[in-house]
RODO-2510 file (C-alpha; in nm, 4 decimals, decimal comma):
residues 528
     n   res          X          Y          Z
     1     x     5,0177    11,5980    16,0329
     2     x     5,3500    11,4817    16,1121
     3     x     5,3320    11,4744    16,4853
     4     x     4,9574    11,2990    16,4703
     5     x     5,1647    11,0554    16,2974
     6     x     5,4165    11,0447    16,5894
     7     x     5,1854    11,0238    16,9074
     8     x     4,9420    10,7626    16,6945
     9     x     5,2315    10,5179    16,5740
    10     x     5,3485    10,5228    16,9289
    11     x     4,9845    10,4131    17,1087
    12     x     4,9028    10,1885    16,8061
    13     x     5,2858    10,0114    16,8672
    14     x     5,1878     9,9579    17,2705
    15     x     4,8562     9,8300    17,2370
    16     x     4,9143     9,5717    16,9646
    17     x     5,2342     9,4710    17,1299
    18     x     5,0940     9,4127    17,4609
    19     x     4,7772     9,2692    17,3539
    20     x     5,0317     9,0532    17,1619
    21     x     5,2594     8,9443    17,3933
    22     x     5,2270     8,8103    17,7422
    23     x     5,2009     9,1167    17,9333
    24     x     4,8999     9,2847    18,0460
    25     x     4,8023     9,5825    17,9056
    26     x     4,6804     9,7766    18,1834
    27     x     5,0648     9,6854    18,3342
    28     x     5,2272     9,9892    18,1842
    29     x     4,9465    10,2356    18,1281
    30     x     4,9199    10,4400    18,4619
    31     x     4,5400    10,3422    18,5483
    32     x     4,3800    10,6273    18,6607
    33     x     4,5574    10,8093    18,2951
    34     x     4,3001    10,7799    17,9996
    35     x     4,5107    10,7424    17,6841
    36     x     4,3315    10,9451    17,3695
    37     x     4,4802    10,9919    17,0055
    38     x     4,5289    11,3827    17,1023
    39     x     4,5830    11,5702    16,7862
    40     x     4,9436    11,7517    16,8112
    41     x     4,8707    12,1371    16,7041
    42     x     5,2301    12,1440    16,4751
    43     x     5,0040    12,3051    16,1535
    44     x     5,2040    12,0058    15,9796
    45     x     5,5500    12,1601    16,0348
    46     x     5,8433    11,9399    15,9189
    47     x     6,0872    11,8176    16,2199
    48     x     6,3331    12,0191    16,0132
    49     x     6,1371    12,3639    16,0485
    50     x     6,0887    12,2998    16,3933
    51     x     6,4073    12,2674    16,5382
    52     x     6,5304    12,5556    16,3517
    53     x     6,2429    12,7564    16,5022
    54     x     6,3804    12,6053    16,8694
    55     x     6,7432    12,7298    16,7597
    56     x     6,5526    13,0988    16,6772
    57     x     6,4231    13,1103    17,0050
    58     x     6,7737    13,0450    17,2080
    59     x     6,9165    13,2880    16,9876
    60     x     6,6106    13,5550    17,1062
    61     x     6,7109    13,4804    17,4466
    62     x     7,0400    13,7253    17,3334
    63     x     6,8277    13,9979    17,3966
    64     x     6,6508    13,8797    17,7461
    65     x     6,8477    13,9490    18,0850
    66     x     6,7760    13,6271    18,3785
    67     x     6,5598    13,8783    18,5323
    68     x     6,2954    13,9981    18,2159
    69     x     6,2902    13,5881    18,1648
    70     x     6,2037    13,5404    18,5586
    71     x     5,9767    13,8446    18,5350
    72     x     5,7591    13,7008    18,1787
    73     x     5,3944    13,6501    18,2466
    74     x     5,2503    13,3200    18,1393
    75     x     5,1282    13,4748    17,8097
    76     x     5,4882    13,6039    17,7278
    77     x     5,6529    13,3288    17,8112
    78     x     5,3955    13,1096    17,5914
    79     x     5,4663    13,3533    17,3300
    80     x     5,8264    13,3088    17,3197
    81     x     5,8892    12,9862    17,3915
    82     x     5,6208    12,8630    17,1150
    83     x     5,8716    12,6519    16,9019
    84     x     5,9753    12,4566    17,2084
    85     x     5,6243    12,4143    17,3065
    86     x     5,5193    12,2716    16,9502
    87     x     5,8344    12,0787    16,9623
    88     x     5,8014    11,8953    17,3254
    89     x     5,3850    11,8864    17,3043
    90     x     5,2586    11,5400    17,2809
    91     x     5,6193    11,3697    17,3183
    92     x     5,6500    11,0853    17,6012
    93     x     5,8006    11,1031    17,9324
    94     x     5,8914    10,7871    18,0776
    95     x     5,9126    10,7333    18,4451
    96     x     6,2292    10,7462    18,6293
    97     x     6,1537    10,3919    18,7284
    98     x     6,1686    10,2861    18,3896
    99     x     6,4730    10,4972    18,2859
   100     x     6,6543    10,2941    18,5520
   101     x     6,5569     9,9708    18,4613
   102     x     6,6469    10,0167    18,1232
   103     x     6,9729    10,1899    18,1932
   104     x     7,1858     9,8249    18,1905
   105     x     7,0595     9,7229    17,8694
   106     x     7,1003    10,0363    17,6889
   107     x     7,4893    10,0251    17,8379
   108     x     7,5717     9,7095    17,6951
   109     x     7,4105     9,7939    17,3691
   110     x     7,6232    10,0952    17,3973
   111     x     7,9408     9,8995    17,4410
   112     x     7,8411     9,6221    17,1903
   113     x     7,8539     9,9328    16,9039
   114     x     8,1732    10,1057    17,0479
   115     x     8,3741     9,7887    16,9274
   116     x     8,2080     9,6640    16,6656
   117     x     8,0709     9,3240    16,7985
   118     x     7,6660     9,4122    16,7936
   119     x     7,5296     9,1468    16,6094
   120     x     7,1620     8,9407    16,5335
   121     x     7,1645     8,7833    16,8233
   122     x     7,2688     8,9960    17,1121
   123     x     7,0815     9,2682    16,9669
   124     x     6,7830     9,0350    16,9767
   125     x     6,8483     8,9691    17,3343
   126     x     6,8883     9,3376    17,4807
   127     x     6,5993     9,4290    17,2951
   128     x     6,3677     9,1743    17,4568
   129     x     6,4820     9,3075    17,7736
   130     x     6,4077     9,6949    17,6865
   131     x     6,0545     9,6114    17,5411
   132     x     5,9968     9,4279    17,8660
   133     x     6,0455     9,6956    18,0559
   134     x     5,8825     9,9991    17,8589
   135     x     5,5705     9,7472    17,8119
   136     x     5,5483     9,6844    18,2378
   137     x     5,6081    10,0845    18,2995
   138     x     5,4386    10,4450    18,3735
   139     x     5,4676    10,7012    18,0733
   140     x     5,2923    11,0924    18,0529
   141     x     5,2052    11,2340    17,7437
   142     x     5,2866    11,6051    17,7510
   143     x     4,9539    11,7343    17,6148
   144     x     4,8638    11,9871    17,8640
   145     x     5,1334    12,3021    17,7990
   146     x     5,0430    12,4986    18,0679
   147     x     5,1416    12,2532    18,3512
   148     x     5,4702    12,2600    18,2084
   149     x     5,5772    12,6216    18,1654
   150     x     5,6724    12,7018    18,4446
   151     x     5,9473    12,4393    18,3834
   152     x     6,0320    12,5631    18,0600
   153     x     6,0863    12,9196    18,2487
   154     x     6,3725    12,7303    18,4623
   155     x     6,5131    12,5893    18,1279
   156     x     6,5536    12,9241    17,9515
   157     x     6,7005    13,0975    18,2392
   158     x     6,9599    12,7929    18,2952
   159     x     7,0348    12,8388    17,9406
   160     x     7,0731    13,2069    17,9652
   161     x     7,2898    13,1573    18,2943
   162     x     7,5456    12,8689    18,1341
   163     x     7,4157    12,7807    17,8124
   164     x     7,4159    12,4261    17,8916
   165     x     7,2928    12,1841    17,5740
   166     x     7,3281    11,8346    17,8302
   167     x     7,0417    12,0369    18,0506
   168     x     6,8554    12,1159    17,7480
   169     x     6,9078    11,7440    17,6480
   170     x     6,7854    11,6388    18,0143
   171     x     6,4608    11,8174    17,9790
   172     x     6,3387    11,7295    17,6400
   173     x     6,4407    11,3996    17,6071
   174     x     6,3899    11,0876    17,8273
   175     x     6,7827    11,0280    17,9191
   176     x     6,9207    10,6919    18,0536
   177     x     7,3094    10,7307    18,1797
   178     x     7,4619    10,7625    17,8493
   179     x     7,1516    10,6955    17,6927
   180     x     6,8850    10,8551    17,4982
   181     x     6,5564    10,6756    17,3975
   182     x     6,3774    10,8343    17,1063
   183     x     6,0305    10,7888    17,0795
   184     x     5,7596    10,8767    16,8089
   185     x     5,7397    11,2996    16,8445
   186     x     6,0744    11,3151    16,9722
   187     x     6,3029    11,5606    16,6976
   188     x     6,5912    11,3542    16,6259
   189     x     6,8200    11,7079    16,4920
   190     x     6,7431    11,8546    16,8614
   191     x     6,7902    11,5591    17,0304
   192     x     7,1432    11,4867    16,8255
   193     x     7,2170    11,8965    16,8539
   194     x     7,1454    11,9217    17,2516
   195     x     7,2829    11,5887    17,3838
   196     x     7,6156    11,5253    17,4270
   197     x     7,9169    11,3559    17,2061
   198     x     7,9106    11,0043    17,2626
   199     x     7,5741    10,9436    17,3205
   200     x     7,3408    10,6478    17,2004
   201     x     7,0591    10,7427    17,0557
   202     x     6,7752    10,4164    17,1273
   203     x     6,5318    10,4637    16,8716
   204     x     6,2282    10,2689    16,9481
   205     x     5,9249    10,0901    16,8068
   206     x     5,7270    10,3211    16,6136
   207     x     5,7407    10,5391    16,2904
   208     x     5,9046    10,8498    16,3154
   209     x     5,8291    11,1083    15,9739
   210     x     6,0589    11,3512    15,8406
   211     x     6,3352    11,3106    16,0691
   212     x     6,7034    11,3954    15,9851
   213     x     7,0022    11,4598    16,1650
   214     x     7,2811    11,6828    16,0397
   215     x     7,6506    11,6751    16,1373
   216     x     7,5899    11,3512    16,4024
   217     x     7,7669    11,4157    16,7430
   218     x     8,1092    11,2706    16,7327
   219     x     8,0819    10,9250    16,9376
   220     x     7,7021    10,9300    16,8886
   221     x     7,5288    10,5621    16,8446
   222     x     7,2403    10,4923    16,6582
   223     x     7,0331    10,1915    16,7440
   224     x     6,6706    10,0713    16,6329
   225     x     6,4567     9,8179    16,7734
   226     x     6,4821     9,6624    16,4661
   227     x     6,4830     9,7409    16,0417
   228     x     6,0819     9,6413    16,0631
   229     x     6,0094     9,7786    16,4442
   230     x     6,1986    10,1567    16,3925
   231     x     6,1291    10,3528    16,1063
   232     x     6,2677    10,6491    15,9683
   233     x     6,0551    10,7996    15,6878
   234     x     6,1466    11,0479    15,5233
   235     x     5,7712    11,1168    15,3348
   236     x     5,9098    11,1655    14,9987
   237     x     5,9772    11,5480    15,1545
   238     x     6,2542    11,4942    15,3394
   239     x     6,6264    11,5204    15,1728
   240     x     6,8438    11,2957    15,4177
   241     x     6,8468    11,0882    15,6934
   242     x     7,2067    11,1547    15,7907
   243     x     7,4256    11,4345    15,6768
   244     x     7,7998    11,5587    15,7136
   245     x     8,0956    11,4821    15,9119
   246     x     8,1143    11,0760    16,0576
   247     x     8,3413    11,0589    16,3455
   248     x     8,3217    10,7031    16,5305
   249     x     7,9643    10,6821    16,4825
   250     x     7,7529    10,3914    16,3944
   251     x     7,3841    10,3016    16,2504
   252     x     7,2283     9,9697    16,3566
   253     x     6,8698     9,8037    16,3204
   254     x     6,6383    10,0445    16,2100
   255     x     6,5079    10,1123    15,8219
   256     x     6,5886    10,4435    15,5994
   257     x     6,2795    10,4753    15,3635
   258     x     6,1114    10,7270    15,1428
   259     x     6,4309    11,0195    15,1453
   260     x     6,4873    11,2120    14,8660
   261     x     6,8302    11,2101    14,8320
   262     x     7,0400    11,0293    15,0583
   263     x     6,9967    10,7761    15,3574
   264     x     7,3637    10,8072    15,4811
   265     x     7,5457    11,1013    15,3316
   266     x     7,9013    11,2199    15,4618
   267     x     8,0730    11,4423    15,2501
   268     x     8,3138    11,6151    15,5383
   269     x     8,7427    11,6261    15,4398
   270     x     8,8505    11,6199    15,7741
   271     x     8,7638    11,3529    16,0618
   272     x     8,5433    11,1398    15,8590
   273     x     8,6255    10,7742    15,9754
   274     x     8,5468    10,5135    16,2193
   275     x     8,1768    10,4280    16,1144
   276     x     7,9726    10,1443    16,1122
   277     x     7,6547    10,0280    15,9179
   278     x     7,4906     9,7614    16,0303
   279     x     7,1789     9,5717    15,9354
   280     x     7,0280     9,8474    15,8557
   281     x     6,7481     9,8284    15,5818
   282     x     6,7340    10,0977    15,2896
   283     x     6,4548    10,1597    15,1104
   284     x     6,2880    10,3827    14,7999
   285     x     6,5939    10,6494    14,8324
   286     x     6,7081    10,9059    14,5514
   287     x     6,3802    10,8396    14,3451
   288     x     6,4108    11,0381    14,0009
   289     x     6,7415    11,1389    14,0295
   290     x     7,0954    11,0225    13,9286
   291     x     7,2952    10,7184    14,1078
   292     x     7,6460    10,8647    14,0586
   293     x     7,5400    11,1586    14,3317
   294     x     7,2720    11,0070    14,5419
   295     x     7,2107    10,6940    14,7028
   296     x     7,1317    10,4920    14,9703
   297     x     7,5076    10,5378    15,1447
   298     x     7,7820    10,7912    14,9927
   299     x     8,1072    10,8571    15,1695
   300     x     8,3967    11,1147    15,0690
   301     x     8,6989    11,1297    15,2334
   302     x     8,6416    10,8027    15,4722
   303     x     8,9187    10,6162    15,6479
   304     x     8,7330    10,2940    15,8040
   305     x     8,4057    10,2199    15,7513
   306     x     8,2195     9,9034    15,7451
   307     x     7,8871     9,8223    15,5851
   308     x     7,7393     9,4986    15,6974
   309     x     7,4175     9,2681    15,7334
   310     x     7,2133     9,5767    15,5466
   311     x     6,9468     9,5305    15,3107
   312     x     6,8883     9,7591    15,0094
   313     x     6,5887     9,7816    14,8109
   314     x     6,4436    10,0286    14,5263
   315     x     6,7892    10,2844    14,5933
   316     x     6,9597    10,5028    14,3072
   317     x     7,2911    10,3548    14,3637
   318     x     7,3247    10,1570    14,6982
   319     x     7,6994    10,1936    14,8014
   320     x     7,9651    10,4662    14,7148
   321     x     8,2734    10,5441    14,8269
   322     x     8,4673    10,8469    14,7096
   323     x     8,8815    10,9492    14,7431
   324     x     8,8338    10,7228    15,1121
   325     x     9,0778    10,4801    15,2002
   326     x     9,1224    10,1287    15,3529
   327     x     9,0018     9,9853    15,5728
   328     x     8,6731     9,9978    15,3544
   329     x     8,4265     9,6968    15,3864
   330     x     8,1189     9,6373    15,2288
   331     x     8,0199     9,2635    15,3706
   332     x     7,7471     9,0246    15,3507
   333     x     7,4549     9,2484    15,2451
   334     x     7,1696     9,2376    14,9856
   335     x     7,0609     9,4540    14,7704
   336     x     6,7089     9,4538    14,5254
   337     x     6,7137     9,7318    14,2413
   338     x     7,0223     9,8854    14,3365
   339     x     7,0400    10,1661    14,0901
   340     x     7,3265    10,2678    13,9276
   341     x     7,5666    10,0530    14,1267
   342     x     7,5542     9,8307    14,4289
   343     x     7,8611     9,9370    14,4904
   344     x     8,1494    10,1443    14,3514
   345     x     8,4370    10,2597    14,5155
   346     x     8,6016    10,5808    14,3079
   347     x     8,9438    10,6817    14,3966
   348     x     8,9899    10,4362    14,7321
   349     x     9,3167    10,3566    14,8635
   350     x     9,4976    10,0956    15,1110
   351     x     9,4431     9,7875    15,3016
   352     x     9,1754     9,6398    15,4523
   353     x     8,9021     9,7113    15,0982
   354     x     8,6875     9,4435    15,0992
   355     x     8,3599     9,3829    14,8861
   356     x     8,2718     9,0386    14,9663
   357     x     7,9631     8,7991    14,9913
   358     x     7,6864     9,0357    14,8713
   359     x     7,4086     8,9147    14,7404
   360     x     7,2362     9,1374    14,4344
   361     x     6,9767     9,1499    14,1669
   362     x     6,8079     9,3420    13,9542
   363     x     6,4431     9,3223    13,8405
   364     x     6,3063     9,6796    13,7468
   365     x     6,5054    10,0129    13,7230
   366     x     6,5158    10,2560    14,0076
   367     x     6,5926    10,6242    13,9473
   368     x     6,6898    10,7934    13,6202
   369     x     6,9793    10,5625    13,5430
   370     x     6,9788    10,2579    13,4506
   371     x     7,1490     9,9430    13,6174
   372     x     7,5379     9,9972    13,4760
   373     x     7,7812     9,7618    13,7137
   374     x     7,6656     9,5983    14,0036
   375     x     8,0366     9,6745    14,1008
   376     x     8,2624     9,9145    13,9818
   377     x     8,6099     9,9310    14,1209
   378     x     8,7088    10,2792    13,9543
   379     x     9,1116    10,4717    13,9928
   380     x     9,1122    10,2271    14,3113
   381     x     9,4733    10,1190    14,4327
   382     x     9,4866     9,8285    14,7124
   383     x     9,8552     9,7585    14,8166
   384     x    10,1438     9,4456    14,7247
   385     x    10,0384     9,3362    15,0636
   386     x     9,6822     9,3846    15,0427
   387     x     9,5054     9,3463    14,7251
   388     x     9,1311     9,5212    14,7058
   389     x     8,9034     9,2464    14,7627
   390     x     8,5897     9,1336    14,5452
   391     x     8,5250     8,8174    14,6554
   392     x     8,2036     8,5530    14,6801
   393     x     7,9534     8,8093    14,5328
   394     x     7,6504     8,6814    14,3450
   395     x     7,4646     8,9152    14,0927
   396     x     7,1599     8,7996    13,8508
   397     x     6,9745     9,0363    13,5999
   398     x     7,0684     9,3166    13,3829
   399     x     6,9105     9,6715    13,3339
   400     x     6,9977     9,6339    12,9763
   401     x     7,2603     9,8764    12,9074
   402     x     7,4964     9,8182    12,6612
   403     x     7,8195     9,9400    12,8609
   404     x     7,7273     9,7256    13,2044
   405     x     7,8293     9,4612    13,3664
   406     x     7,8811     9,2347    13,6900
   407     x     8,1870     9,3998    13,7734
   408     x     8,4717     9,6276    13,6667
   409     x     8,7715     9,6083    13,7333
   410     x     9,0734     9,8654    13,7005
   411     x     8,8280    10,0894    13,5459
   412     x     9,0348    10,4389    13,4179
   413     x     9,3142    10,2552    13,6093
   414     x     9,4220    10,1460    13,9374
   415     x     9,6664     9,8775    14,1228
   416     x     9,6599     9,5435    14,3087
   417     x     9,3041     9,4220    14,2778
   418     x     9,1146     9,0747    14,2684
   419     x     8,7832     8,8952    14,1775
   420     x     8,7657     8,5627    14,3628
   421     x     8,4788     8,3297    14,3585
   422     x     8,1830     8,5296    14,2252
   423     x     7,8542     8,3852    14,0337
   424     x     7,6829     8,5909    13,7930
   425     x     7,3507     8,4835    13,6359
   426     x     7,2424     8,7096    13,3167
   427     x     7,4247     9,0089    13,4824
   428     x     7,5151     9,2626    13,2272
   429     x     7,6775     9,2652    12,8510
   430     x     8,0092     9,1622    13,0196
   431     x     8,0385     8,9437    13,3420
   432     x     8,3833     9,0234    13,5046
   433     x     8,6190     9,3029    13,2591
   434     x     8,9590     9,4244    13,3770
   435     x     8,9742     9,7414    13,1812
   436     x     9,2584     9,8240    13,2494
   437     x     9,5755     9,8960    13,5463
   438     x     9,8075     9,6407    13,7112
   439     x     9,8517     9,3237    13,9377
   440     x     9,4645     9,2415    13,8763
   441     x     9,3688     8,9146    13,9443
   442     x     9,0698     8,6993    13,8170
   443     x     9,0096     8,3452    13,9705
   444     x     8,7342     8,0643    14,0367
   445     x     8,4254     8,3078    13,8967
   446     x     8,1454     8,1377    13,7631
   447     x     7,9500     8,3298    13,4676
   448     x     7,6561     8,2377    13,2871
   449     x     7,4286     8,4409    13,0611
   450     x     7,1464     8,3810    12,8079
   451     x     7,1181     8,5669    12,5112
   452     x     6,9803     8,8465    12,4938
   453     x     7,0216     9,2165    12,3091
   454     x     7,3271     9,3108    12,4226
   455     x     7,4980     9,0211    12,5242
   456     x     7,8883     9,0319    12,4875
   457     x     8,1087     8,8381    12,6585
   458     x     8,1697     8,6432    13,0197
   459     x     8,5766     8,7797    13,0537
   460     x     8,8026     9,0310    12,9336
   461     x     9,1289     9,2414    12,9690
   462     x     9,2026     9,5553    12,8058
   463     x     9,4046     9,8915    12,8505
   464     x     9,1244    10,1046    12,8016
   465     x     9,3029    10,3583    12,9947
   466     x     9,6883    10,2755    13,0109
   467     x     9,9401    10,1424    13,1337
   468     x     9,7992     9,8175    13,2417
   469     x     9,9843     9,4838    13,3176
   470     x     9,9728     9,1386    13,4934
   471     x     9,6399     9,0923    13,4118
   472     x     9,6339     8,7168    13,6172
   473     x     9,3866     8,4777    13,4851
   474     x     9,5031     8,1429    13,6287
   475     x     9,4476     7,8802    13,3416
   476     x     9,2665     7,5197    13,3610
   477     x     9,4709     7,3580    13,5471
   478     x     9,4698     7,5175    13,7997
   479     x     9,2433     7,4717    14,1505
   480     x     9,0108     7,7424    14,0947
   481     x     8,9806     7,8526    13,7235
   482     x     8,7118     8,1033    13,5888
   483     x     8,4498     7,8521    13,4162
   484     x     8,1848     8,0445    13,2109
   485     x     7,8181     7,9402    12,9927
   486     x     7,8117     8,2627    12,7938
   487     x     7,6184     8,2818    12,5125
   488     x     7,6049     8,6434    12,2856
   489     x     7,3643     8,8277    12,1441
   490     x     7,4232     8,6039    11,8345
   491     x     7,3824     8,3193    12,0799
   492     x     7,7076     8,2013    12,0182
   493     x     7,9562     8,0664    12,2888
   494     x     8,1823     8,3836    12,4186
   495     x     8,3585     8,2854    12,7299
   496     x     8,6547     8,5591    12,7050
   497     x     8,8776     8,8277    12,5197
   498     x     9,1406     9,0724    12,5492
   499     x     9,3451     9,2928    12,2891
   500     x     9,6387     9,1373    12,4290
   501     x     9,7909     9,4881    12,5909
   502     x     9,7995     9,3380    12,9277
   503     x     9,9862     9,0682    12,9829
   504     x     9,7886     8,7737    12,8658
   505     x     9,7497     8,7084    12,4824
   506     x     9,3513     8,6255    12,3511
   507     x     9,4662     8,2882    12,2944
   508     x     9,6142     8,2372    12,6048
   509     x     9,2703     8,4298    12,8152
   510     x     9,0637     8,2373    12,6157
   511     x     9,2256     7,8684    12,7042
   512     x     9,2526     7,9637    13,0641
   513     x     8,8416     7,9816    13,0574
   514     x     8,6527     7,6364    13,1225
   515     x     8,3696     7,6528    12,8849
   516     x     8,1317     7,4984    13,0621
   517     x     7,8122     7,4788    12,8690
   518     x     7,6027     7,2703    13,1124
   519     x     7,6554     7,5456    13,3545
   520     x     7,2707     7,7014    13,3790
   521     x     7,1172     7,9824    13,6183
   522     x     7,1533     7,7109    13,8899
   523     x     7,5391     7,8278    13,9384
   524     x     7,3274     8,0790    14,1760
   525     x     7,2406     7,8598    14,4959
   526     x     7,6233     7,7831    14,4552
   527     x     7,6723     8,0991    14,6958
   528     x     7,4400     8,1392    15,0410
***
């Protein structure tokens, strides 16, 4: 089932795009080459099962000497090389032709990622150029096996001889200089286990079932033709998209849907760092289970990562980061039913943290907990230099719980930390709380909330979990103070408090809050 899926996502794609669009259709269809839906014969074997049957058979070929493999007959060598068959059968081969026209577009993708400057627009641009050509080229569709066995005899006795993976990667996948471009059927784990470090992996238009990759090939690049063109879906079967140790890898323009526990997931202590997320759209991930250890993106032991231009959507938490340090950046995304969290970063140090201009709300719960804080800044320590950032966020709607909130910070402690700029519409029972640690800074938030059940209160400072200190709330006169429309559950006016512990008096918190009680659910257009 899932490779019927492959082959007839991939025809379905070219027809309606080139019926669509200006070029002929008979252009990149070979003429004299009918093109049928051919049913793959995969029994409805997960990408998963398959490439560990492919890994089975190298390890069988142990036991073979170069001359039993030269010596097979056809029905032995069909025999033993089954799981490759089932694996390659009904995957595309592009031309040569088209691999080298779409080798200088692919490179400057390439080096686009590699330092961090692929954005909307250039993307856009590239792309154009590699649908142009794969729309106005020859393919084959591997369906008949037995014209190809004989070249599957030279690839098992090549691997026997050197045990190369790049010549394994050469004849499975269609290979571009430093490029590889995926296409509906193709097995992304293979593809990512056989090719080499540093590769880009081009995944194109099309829906591609059950795929996951596990420990991605240091260097490796990840780009789709776009979060609505390339799909990965994981079929509410699959656990992951991505697993394991990150080294200097990034994940652009494709969407993560349907996965049962993570879309991103690196969890390795050493040589995690170096990673980029980019515009990348999440959706339906961790359904039924817990936000604090699944999600849509969950790090341990990062150093530099960057989140941007993503879209997340129906995730049990959307962002974590756990004992990772700076830079950190989490920039300019948006995020529907996020879970949990958005975002919370647990035990991150250094410079460079940044949670700014995100955009969330919250309509309907998503996995087993409910909505607690959009943001959660937990045991986090930025430096006197470089404070950790949370700056120009938006939130609107609560999940009801009676502990949440916009944002926390300092929760169970932490050091050099601010909230600049941030709008909050009905967000939570508290809009902004430092609970607790030192050098925390609140300035120029808006908060507003109607209320409702469990309404408490737009500001506070505590010690919660001491010591805490300098709790900064610059007052009224100043350029940017903290303005706030809060109404409790009683419906009365509660723009701030604090038990005094932290530097700042109640009296003193609560005068350095504009009460600003024509401030309505408006404040939210404030922000882009």
């Amino acid at each position: 089932m899932f490779m019927k899926k492959y082959l007839y996502g991939f025809l379905v794609f070219f027809f309606l795009n080139t019926a669509c669009d200006s070029y002929e259709m008979g252009s990149f269809i070979d003429e004299e080459r009918e093109i049928v839906n051919y049913p793959p014969d995969t029994d409805g074997i997960p990408p998963s099962e398959l490439f560990k049957g492919l890994l089975n058979l190298f390890e069988d070929l142990d036991n073979l000497t170069a001359a039993e493999i030269d010596g097979l007959t056809h029905e032995q060598l069909w025999d033993l090389s089954e799981p490759l068959l089932k694996l390659w059968k009904d995957t595309i081969e592009l031309s040569n032709t088209t691999l080298n026209r779409v080798h200088e577009p692919l490179e400057e993708l390439f080096n686009l990622s590699l330092s961090w400057q692929l954005d909307a627009e250039n993307h856009l641009e590239l792309n154009d150029e590699i649908k142009t050509v794969l729309t106005s080229n020859r393919y084959t569709v591997r369906r008949n096996i037995e014209e190809w066995l004989d070249e599957v005899r030279v690839l098992l006795a090549d691997w026997k001889q050197d045990r190369s993976k790049e010549a394994v990667c050469n004849t499975l996948f269609n290979r571009a200089g430093e490029a590889v471009l995926l296409l509906p059927g193709d097995n992304f784990d293979a593809a990512n286990f056989f090719c080499p470090d540093e590769t880009l992996f081009y995944i194109t238009e099309g829906v591609y079932y059950g795929q996951s990759v596990y420990n991605p090939k240091a260097g490796s690049h990840w780009i789709g033709a776009g979060s609505e063109a390339s799909v990965l879906d994981g079929n509410k079967s699959t656990e992951y998209a991505f697993l394991g140790r990150m080294n200097q890898n990034s994940y652009h323009f494709f969407q993560i849907r349907n996965y049962e526990w993570f879309g991103i997931n690196s969890i390795d202590r050493s040589g995690n760092g170096d990673v980029e997320i980019s515009h990348i759209s999440f959706n339906n991930i961790g359904e039924g289970l817990n936000g604090e250890e699944y999600g849509a993106v969950k790090v341990e032991w990062m150093k530099n990562l960057l989140v941007r231009n993503s879209v997340f959507e129906n995730v049990t938490s959307a962002v974590r980061f756990v004992n990772s340090e700076g830079p950190l950046q989490v920039i300019r995304n948006r995020a529907l039913n996020p879970g949990r969290n958005f975002f919370q970063c647990d035990k991150c140090v250094g410079e460079g943290i940044r949670i700014n201009y995100n955009t969330m709300q919250h309509t309907e719960k998503f996995g087993t907990n409910a909505l607690e804080d959009y943001i959660s800044i937990f045991k986090s320590e930025g430096t006197p230099d470089d404070w950790i950032q949370v700056n120009y966020n938006r939130a609107r709607g609560h999940g009801g719980s009676l502990s949440g909130s916009f944002m926390i910070l300092a929760d169970a402690g932490g050091k050099f930390q601010e909230a600049v700029g941030n709008v909050g519409v009905n967000p939570g029972q508290v809009g902004i709380g430092v609970a607790s640690g030192e050098n925390i800074r609140v300035e120029g938030n808006l908060m507003y909330s109607e209320p409702w059940s469990g309404s408490n209160v737009a500001y506070y400072s505590a010690d919660f979990d001491p010591p805490c200190g300098n709790h900064l709330f610059p007052g009224p006169r100043s350029s940017n103070p903290n303005r706030a429309n809060w109404l409790s559950a009683l419906g009365a006016p509660n723009r701030a408090w604090t038990n005094g512990n932290c530097g700042v008096s109640n009296v003193a918190l609560r005068d350095s809050i504009l009460e600003s009680p024509d401030m309505g659910p408006e404040i939210w257009t404030l922000l882009p």
